[in-house]
C-alpha positions in Angstrom: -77.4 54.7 6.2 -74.2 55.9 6.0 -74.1 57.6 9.4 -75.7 53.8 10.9 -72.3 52.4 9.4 -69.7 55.0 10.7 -71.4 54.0 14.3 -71.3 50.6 13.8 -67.5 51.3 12.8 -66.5 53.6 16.0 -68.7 51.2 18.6 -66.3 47.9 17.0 -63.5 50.6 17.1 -64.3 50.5 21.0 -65.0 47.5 21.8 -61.7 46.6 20.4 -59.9 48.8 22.4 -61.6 47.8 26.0 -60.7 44.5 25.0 -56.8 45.5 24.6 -57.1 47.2 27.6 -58.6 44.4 29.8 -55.6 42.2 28.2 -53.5 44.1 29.1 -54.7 44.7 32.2 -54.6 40.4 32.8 -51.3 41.0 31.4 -49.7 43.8 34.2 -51.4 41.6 36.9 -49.8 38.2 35.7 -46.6 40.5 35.6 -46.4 42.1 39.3 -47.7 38.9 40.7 -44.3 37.7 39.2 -42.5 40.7 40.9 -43.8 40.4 43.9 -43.1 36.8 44.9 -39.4 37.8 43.6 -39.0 40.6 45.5 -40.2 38.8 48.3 -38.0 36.0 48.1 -34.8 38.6 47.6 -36.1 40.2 51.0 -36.9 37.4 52.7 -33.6 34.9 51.8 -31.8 38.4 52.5 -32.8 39.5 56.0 -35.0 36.5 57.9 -31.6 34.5 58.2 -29.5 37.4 58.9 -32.1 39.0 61.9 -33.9 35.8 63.3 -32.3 32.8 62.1 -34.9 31.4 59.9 -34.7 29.2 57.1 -34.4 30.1 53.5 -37.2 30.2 51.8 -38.1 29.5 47.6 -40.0 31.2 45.0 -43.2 29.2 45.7 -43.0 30.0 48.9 -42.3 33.1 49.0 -45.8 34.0 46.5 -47.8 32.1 48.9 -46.5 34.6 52.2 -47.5 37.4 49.5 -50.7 36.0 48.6 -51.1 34.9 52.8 -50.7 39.0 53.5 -53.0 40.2 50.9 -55.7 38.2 52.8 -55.1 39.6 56.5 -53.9 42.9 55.7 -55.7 43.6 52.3 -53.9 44.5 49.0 -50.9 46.8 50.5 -49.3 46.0 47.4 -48.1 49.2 44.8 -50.0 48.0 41.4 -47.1 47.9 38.7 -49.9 49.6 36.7 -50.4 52.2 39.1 -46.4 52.7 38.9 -46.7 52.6 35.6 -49.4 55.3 35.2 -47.3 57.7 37.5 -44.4 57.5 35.5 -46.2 58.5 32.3 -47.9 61.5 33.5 
């Protein structure tokens, strides 16, 4: 009986931990989706007008041209988790 309890204990133990890790998981993706339409819109407002004489663009904008090149080219993006991973190891 006692040994039924302790697994019940370390299965709830994990279960609460894949569930931490999945929100933080919607949490680092919520994040660099952020990041990405930023740096985007620093890049773009920064050498588009300079180079080719385009118009300035804003932060709306600029997500959609990320989320337009993910779909033709695929996610090229860096994960910020991935980052994150190689700077703890």
């Amino acid at each position: 009986m006692l040994l039924l309890v302790i697994q019940m204990v370390k299965s709830k133990k994990k279960i609460h931990k894949k569930r931490g890790d999945m929100i933080e998981n919607i949490f680092t993706k919520i994040i660099s989706i952020f990041l990405k339409g930023l740096v985007i819109l620093i890049l773009w407002n920064w050498l588009m007008p300079l180079l080719f004489h385009f118009v300035k663009i804003n932060y709306g904008q600029a997500c959609g041209i990320g989320i337009l090149a993910g779909c033709i080219f695929g996610d090229y993006y860096i994960e910020l988790s991935n980052i994150i991973k190689r700077l703890e190891k």
